[in-house]
Backbone bond lengths (Angstrom), bond angles and torsions (degrees), N, CA, C in turn:
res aa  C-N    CA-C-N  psi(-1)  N-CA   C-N-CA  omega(-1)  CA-C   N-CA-C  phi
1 X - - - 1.464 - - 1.527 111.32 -
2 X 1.740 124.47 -42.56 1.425 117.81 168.66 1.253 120.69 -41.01
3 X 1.320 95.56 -53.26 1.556 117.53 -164.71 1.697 115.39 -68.18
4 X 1.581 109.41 -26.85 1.483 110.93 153.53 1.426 124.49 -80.65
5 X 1.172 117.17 -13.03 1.706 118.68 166.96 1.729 117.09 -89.11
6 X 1.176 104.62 -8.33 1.282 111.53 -174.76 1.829 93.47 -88.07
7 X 1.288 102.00 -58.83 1.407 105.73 164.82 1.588 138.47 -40.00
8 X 1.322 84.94 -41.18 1.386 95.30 171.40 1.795 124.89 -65.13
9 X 1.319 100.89 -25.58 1.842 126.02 -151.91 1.623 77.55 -101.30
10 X 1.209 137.32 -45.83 1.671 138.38 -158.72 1.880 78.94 -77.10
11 X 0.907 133.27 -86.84 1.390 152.26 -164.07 1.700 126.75 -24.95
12 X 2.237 75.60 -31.17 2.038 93.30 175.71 1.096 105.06 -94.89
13 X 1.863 129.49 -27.77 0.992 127.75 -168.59 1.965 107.24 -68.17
14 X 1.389 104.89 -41.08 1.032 107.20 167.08 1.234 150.66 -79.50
15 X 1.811 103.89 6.89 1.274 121.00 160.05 1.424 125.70 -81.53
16 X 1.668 86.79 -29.95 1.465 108.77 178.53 1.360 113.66 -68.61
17 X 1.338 125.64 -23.17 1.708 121.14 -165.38 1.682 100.18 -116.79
18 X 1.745 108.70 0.70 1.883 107.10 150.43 1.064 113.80 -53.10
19 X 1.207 139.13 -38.87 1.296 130.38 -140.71 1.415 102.39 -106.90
20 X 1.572 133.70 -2.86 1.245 129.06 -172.58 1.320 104.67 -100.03
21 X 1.516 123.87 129.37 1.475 142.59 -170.58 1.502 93.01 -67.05
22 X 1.293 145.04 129.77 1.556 150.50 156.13 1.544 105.33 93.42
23 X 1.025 117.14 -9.86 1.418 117.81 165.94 1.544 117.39 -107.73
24 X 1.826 100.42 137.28 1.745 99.98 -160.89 1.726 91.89 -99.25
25 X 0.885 130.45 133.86 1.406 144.46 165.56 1.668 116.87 -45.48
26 X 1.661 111.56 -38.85 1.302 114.84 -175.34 0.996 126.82 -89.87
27 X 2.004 110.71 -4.92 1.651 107.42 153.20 1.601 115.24 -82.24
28 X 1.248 118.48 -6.90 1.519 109.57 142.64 0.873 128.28 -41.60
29 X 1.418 124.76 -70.24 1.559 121.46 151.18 0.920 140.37 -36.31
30 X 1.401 126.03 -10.30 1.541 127.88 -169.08 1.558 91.22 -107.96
31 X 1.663 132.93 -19.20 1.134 142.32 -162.54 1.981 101.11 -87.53
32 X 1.334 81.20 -50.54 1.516 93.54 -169.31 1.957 114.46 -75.82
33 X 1.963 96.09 -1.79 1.573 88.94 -164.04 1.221 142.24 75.10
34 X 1.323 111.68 11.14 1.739 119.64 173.66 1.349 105.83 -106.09
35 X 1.173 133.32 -11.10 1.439 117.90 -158.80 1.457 96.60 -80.55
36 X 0.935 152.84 -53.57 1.440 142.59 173.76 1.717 122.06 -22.73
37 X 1.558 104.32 -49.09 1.330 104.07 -178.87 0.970 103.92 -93.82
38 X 1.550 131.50 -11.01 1.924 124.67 154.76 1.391 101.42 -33.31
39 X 1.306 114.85 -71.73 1.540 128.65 -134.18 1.583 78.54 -72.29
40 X 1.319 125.57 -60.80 1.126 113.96 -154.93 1.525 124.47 -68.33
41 X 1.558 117.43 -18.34 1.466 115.65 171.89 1.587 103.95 -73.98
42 X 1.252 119.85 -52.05 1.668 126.67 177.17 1.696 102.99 -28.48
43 X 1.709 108.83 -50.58 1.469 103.74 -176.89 1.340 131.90 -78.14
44 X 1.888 122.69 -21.51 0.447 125.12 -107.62 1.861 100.63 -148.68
45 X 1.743 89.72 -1.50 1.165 129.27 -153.98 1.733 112.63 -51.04
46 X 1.119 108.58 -53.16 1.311 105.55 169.85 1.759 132.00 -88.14
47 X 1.584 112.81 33.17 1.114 113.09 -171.74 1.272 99.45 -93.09
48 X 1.651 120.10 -19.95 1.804 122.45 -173.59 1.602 82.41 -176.39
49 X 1.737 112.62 76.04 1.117 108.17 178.07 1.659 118.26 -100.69
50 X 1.418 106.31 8.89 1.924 109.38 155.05 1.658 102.75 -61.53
51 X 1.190 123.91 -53.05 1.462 115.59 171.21 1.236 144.30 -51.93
52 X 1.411 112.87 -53.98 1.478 138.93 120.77 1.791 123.34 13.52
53 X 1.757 98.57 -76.48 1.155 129.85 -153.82 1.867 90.45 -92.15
54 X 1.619 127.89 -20.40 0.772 145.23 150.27 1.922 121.84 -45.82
55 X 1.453 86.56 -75.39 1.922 111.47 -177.83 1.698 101.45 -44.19
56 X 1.443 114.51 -62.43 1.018 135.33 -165.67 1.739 116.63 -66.08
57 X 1.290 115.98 -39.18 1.327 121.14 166.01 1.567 138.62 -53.53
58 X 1.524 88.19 -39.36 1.694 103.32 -179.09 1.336 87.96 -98.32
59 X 1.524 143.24 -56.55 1.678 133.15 164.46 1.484 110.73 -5.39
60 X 1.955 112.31 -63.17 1.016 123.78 -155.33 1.871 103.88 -67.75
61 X 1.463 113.89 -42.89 1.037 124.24 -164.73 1.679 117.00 -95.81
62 X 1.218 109.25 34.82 1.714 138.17 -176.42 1.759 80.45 -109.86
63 X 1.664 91.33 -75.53 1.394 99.72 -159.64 1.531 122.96 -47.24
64 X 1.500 96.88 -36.27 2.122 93.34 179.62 1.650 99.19 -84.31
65 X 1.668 126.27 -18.57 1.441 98.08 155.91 1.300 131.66 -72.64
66 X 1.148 123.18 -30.96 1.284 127.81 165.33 1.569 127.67 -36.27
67 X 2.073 95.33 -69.91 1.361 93.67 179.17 1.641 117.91 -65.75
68 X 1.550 114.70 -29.29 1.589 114.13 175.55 1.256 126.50 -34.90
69 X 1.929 95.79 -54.87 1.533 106.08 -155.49 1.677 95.63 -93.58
70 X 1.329 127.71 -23.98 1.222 130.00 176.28 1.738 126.28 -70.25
71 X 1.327 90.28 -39.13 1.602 112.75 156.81 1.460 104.66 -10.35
72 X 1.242 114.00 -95.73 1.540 145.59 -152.88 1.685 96.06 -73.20
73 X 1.127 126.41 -33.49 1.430 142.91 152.51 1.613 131.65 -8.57
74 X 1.571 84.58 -76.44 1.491 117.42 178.00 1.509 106.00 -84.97
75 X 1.367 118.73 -37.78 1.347 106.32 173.95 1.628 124.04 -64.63
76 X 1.128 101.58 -30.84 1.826 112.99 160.64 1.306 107.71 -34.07
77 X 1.964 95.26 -84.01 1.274 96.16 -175.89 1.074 153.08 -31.53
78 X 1.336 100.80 -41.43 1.799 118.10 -167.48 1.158 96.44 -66.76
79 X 1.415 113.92 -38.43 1.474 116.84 -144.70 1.651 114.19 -101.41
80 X 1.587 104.50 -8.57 1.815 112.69 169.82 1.631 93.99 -126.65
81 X 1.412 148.26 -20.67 1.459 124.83 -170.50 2.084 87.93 -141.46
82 X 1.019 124.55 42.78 1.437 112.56 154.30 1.437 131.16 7.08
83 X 1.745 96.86 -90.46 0.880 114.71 -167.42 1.896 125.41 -63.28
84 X 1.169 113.64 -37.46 1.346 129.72 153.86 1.916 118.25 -43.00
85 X 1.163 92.09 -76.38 1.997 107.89 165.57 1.809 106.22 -36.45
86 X 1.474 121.55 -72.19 1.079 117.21 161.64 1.120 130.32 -46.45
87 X 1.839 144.40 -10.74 1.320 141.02 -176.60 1.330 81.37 -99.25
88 X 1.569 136.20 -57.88 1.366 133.38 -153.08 1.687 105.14 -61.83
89 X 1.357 115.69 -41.02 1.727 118.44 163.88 1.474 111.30 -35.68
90 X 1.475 111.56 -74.48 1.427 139.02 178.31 1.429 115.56 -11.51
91 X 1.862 83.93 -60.11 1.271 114.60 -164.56 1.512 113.14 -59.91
92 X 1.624 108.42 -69.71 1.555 121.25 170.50 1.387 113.52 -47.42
93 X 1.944 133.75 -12.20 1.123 122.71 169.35 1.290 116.89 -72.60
94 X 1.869 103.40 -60.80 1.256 103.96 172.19 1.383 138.44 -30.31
95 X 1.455 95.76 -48.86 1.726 114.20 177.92 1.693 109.66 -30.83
96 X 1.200 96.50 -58.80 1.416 120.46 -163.22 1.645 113.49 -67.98
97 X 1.554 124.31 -6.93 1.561 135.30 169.56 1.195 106.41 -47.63
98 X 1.158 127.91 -85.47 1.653 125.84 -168.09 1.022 115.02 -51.46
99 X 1.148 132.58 -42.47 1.547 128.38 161.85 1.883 128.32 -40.17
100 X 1.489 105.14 -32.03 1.102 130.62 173.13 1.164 132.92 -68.65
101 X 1.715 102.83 -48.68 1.625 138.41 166.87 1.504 93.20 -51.13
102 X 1.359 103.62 -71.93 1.702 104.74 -148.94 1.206 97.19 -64.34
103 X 1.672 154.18 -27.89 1.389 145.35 164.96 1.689 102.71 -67.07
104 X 0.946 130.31 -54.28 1.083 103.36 -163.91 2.049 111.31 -75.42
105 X 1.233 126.62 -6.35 1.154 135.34 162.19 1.582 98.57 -63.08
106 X 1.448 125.78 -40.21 1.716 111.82 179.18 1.345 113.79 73.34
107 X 1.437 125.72 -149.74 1.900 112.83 -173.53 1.449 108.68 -93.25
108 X 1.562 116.22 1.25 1.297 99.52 -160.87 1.742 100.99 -101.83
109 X 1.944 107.87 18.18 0.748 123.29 173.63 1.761 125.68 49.64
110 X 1.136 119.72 8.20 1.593 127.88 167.08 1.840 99.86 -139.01
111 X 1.218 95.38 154.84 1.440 116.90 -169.82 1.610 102.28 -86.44
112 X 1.841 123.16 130.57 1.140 120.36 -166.56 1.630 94.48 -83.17
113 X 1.376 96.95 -167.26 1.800 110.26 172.65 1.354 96.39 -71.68
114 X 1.499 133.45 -51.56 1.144 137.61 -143.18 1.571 95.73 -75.82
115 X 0.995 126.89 -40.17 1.687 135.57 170.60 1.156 119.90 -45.26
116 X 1.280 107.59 -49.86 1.380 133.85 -165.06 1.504 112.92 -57.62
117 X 1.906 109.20 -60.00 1.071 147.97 153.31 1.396 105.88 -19.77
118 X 1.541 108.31 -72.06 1.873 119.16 -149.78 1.974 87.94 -73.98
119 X 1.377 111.88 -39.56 1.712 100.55 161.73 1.110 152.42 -69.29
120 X 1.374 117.94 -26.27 1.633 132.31 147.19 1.488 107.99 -47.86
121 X 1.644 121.10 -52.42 1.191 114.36 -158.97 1.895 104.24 -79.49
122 X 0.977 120.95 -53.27 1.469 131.02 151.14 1.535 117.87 -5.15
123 X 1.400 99.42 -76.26 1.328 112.96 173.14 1.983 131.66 -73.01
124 X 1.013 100.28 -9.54 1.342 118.15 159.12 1.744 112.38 -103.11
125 X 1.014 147.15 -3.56 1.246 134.73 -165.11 1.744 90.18 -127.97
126 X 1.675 136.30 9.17 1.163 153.55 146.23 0.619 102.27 -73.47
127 X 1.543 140.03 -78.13 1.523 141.62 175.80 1.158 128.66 -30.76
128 X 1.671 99.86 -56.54 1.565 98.78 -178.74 1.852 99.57 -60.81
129 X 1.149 125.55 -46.23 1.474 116.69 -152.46 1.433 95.71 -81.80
130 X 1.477 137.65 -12.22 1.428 128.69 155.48 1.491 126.66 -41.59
131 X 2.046 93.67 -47.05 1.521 97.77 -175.20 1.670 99.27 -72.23
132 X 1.007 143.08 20.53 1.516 118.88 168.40 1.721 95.91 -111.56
133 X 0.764 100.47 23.07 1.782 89.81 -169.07 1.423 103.43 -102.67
134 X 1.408 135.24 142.58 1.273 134.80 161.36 1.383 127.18 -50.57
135 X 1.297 142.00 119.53 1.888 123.06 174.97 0.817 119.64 -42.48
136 X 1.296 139.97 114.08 1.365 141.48 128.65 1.862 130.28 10.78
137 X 1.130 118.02 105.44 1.692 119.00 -163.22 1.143 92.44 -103.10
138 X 1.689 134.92 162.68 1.269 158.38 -169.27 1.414 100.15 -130.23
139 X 1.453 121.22 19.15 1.354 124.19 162.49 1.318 116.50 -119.89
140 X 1.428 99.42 138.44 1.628 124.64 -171.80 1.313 110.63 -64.95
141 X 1.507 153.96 108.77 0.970 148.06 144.59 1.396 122.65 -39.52
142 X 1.330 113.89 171.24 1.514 120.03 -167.05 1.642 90.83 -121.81
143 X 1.300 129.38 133.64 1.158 147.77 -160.59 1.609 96.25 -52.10
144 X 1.158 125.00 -178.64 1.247 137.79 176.58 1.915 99.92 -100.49
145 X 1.471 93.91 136.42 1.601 97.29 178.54 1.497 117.47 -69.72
146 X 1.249 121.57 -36.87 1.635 122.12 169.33 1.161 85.79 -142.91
147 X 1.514 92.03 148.30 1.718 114.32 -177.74 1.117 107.29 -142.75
148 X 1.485 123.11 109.38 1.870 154.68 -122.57 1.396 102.07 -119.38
149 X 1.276 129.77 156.76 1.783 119.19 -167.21 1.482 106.68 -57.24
150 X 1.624 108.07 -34.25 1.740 113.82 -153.87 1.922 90.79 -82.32
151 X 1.181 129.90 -11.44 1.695 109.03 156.05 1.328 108.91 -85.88
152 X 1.256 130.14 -49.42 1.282 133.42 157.33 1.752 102.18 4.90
153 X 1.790 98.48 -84.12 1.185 120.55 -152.61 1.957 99.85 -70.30
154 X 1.196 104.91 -18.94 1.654 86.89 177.20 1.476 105.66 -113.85
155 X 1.605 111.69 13.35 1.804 88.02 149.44 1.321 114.60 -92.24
156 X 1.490 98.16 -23.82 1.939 98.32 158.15 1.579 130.55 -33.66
157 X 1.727 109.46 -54.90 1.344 122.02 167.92 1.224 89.30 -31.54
158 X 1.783 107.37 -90.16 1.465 135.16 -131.91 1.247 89.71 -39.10
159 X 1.590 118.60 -55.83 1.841 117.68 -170.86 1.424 105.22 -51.21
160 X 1.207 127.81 -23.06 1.602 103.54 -170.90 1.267 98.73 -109.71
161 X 1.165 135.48 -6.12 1.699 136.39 170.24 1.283 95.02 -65.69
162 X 1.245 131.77 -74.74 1.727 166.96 -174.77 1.477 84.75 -52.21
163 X 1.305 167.38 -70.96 1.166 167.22 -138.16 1.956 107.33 -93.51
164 X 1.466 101.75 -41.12 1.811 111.13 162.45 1.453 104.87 -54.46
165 X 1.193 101.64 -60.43 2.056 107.27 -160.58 1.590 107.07 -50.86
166 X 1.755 106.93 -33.03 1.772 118.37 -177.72 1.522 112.51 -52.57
167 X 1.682 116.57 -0.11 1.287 114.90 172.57 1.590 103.19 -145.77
168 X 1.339 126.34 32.90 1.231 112.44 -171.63 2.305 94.23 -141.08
169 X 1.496 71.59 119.60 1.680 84.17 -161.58 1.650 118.85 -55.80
170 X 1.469 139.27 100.12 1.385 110.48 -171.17 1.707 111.15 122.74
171 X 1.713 106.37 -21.34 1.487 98.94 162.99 1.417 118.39 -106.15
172 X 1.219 108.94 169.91 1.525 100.96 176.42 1.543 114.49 -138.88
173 X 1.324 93.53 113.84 1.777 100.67 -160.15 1.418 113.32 -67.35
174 X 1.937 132.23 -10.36 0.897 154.77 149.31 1.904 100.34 -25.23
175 X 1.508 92.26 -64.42 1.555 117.61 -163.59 1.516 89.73 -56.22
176 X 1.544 108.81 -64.55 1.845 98.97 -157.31 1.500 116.94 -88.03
177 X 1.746 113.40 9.65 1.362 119.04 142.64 1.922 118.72 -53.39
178 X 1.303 109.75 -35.68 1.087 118.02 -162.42 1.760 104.49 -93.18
179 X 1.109 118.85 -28.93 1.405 135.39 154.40 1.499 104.31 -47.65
180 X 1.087 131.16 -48.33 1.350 125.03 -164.78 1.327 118.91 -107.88
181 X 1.532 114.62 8.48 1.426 141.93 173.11 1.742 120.59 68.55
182 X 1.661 109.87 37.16 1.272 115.74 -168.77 1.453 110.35 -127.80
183 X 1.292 115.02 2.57 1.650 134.12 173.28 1.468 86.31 -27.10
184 X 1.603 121.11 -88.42 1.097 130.71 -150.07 1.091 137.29 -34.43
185 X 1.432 90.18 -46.62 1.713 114.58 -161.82 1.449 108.88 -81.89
186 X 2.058 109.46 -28.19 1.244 114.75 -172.96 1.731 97.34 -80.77
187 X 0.984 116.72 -54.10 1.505 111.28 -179.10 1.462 116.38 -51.88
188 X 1.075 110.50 -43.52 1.954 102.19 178.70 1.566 104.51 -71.55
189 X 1.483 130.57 -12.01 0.912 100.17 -169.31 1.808 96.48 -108.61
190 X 1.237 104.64 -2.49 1.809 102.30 170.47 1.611 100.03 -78.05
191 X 1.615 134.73 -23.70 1.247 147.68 -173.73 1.621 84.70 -66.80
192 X 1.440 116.63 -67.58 1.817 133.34 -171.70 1.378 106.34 -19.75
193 X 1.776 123.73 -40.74 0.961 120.01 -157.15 1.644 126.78 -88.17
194 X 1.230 103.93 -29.69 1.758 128.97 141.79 1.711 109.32 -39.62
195 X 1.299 106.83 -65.10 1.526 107.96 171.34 1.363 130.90 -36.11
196 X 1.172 108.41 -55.83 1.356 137.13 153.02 1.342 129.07 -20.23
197 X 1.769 100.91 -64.01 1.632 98.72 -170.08 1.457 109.68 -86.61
198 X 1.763 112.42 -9.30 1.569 100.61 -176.35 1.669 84.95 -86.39
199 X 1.459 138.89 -9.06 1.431 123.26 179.57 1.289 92.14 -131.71
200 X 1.564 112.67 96.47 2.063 122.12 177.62 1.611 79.57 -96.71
201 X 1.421 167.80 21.81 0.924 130.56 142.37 1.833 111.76 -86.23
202 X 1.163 111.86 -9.07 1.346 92.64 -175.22 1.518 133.37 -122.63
203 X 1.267 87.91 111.56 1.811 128.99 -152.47 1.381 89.83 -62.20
204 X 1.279 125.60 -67.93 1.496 116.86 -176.88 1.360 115.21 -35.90
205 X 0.910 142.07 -36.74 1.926 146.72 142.77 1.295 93.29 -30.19
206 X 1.370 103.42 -87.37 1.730 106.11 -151.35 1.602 115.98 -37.59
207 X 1.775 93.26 -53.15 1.769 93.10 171.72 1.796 128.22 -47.99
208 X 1.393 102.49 -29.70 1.552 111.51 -170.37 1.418 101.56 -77.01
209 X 1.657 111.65 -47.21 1.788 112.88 172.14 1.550 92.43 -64.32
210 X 1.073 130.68 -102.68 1.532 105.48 -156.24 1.616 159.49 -41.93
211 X 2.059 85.34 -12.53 1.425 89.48 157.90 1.709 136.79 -48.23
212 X 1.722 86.57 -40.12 1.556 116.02 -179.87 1.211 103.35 -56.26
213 X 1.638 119.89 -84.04 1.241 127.75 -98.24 2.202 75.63 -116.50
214 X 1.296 121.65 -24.42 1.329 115.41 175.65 1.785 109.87 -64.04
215 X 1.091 103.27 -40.22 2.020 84.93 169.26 1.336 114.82 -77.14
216 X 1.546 132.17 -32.77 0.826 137.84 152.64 1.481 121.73 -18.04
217 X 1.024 103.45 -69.69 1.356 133.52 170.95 1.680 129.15 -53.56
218 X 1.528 99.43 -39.70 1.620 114.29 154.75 1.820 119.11 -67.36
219 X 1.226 97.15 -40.88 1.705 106.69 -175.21 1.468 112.51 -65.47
220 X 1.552 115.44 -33.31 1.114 133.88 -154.91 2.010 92.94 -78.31
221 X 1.277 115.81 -61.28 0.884 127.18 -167.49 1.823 115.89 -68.91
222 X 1.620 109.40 -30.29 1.699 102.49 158.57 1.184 121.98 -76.86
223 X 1.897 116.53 -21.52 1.376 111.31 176.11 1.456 109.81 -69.78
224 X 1.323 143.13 -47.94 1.218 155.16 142.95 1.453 119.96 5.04
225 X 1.351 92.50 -66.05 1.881 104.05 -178.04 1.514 110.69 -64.35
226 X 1.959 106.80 -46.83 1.387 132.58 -165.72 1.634 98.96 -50.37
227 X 1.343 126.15 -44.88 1.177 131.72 -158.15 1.532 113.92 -97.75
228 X 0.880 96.81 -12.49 1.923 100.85 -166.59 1.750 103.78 -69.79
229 X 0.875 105.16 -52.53 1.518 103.05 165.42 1.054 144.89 -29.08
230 X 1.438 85.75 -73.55 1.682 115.33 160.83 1.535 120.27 -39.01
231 X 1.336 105.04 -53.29 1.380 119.94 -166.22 2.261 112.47 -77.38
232 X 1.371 84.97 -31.27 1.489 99.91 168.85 1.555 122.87 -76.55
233 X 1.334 103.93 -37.23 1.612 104.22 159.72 1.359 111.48 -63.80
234 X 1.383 143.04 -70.87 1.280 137.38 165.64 1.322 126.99 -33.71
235 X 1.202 116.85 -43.09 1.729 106.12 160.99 1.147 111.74 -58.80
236 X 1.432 127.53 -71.08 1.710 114.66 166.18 1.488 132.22 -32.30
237 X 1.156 117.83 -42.71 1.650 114.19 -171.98 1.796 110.70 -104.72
238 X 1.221 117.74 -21.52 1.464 131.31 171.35 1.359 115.30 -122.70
239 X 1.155 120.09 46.87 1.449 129.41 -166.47 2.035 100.47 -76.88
240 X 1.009 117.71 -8.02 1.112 84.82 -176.69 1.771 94.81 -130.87
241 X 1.173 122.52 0.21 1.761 119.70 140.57 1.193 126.43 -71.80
242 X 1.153 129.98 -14.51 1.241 138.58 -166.89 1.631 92.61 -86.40
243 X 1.736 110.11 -62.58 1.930 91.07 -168.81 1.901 88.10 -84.18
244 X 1.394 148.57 27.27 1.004 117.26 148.33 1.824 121.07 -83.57
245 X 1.284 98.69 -14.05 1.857 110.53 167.75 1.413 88.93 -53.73
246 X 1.892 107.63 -75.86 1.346 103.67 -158.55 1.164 116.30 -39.51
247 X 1.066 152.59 -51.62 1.680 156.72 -130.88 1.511 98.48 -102.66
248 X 1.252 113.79 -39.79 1.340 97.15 156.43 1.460 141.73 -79.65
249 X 1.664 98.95 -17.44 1.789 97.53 168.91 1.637 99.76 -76.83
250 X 1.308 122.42 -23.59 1.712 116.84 -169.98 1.462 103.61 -75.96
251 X 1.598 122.97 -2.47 1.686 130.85 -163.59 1.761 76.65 -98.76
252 X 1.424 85.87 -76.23 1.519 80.44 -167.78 1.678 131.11 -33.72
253 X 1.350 89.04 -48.87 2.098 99.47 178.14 1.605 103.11 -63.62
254 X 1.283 145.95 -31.66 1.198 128.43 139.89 1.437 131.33 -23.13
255 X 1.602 121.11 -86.70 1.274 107.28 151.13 1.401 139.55 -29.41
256 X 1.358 126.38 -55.18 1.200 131.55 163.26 1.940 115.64 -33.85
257 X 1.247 101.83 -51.28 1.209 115.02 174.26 1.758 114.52 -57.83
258 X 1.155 110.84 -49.18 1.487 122.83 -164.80 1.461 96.70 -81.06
259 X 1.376 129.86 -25.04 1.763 135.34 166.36 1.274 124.03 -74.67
260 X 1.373 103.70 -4.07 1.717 103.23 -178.60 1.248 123.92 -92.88
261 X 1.631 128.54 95.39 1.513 115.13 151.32 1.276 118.14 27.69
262 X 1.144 123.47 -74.55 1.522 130.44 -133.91 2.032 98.59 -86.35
263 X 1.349 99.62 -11.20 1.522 107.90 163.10 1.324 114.85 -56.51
264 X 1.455 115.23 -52.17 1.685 122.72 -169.97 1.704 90.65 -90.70
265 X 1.380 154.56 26.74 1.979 135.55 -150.48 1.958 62.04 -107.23
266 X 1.337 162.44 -50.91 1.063 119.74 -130.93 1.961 90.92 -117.88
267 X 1.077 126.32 25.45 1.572 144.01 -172.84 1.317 103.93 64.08
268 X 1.391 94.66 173.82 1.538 113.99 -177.50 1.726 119.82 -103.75
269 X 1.111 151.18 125.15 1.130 149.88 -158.52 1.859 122.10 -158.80
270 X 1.099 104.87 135.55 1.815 103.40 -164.20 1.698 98.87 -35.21
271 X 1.329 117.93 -59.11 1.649 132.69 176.15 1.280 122.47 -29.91
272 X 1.267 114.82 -48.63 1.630 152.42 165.02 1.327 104.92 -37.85
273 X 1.596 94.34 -75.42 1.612 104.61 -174.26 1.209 111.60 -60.79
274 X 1.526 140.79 -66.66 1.684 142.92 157.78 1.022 121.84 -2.70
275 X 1.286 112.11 -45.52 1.959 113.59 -150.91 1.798 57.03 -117.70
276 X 1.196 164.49 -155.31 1.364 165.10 -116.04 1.819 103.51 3.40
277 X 0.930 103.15 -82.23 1.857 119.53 146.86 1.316 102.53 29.09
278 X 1.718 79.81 -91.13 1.484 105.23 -152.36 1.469 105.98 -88.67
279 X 1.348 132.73 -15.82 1.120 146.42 139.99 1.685 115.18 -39.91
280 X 1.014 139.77 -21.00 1.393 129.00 -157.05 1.907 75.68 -119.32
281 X 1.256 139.71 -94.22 1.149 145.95 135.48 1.905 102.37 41.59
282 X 1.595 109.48 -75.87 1.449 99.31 -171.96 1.199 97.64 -90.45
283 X 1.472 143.00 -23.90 1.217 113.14 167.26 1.752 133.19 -46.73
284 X 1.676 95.21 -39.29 1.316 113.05 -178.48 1.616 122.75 -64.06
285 X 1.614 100.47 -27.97 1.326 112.98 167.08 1.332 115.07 -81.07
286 X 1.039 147.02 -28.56 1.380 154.25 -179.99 1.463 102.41 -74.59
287 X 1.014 116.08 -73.28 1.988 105.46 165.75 1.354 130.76 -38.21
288 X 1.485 102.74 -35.08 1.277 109.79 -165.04 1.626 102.34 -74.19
289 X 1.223 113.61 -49.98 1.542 128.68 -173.81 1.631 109.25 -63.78
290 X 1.516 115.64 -48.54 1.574 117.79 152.27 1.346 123.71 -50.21
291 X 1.649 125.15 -20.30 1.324 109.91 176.67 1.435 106.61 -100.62
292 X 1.437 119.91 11.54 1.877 123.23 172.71 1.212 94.24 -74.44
293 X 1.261 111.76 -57.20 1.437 129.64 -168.13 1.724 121.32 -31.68
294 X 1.953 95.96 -45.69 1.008 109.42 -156.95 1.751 98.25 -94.99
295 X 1.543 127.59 2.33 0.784 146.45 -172.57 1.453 133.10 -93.25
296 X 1.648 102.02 -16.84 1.473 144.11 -178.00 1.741 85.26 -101.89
């Protein structure tokens, strides 16, 4: 029973940190110490899959509380305290560096050239593809009036792009929703679903959220499977290029973070900055102390 509430609490946290544009959800996991036995039940699934089929259920149902109730959350935020919300992101990235460093250094305990390299380039080739991206709005769109196979088919993508990143340390599928110009629509309509249950009579909702969010939802779950493999061989055989990518996409999503508009959308103010402060600060400590943890 711990061990399913613990699951459960890992599962919201990581529903909760889907939804943030430049922040990857699965160094949550790497913070909190589950991502290992993610990858490995995903692969691994039918070796004792009553357990499995167990782990994964209440996992699954962290995560749609998370992103549900967090949804509507973050859209607050951004949109009345910015600047604070954005340091506290910042913050929980930063945290998470040394933890990053010291894996991708491996046993020989210092970081090669070749490491070094695959993170500079990582973390600059985020950046650059940030600056083509539109800012991010904290306003809810209004559904699409007809929605034709060819959106259909690229919230399909998005689900299996967005469903890859759910195991790939350092992206943030938030971000390449917004790359592909569907941030909006997917977040108001994961917000839709909250809407919903305080109004279960009204179906015209429900239909508009599930038009969306059910391919979504299909894509999400082959990108998921598609990658787990992949991503488990590379931790094993490139284990220590692999978190030097990460550390540089987590450098980069810092910057990325600190370049966005949507830092200043709710103004700037002495108050702002303070509680921003100290906001960036305990986030950074809270990661940081979770990634000792995860280090032991």
């Amino acid at each position: 029973m711990l061990k399913d509430i613990r699951n459960l609490l890992n599962g919201t946290v990581y529903g909760m940190t889907l939804i943030i544009p430049g922040v990857s959800a699965t160094i949550f996991a790497i913070i909190l110490g589950f991502y290992d036995e993610l990858i490995h039940t995903v692969n691994h699934f039918k070796e004792d899959y009553r357990k499995n089929i167990r782990y994964l259920a209440v996992f699954i149902v962290g995560v749609a509380v998370g992103a549900v109730v967090f949804s509507s959350v973050v859209l607050f935020l951004l949109a009345n305290h910015s600047l604070p919300t954005m340091l506290l992101f910042m913050g929980l990235l930063a945290g998470i560096i040394p933890l990053l460093a010291l894996k991708a250094k491996g046993a020989t305990r210092r970081i090669a050239p070749r490491e070094v390299v695959l993170a500079v380039v990582s973390m600059l080739a985020l950046i650059a593809l940030s600056r083509a991206v539109p800012a991010p709005t904290a306003e809810s769109p209004e559904y699409p009036g007809a929605v034709n196979v060819v959106l259909l088919l690229l919230i399909l993508l998005a689900g299996f792009i967005n469903g890859a990143t759910l195991l790939i340390p350092g992206l943030s599928g938030a971000f390449l929703l917004l790359i592909m110009g569907l941030y909006p629509l997917i977040i108001h309509s994961i917000s839709s679903v909250g809407t919903y249950i305080g109004d279960p009579g009204n179906f015209a909702l429900l239909q508009d959220t599930l038009i969306v969010l059910a391919p979504f939802g299909i894509g999400g779950i082959i990108g998921c499977i598609g990658i787990a493999k992949l991503m488990e061989k590379l931790l094993r055989d490139y284990h220590e290029a692999v978190y030097a990518v990460i550390l540089g996409l987590v450098l980069g999503s810092i910057v990325v973070l600190a370049l966005d508009p949507i830092v200043y959308q709710s103004g700037i103010s002495a108050a702002s900055i303070v509680i921003g402060i100290v906001m960036f600060f305990a986030g950074g400590f809270a990661a940081f102390i979770m990634g000792k943890r995860c280090e032991k």
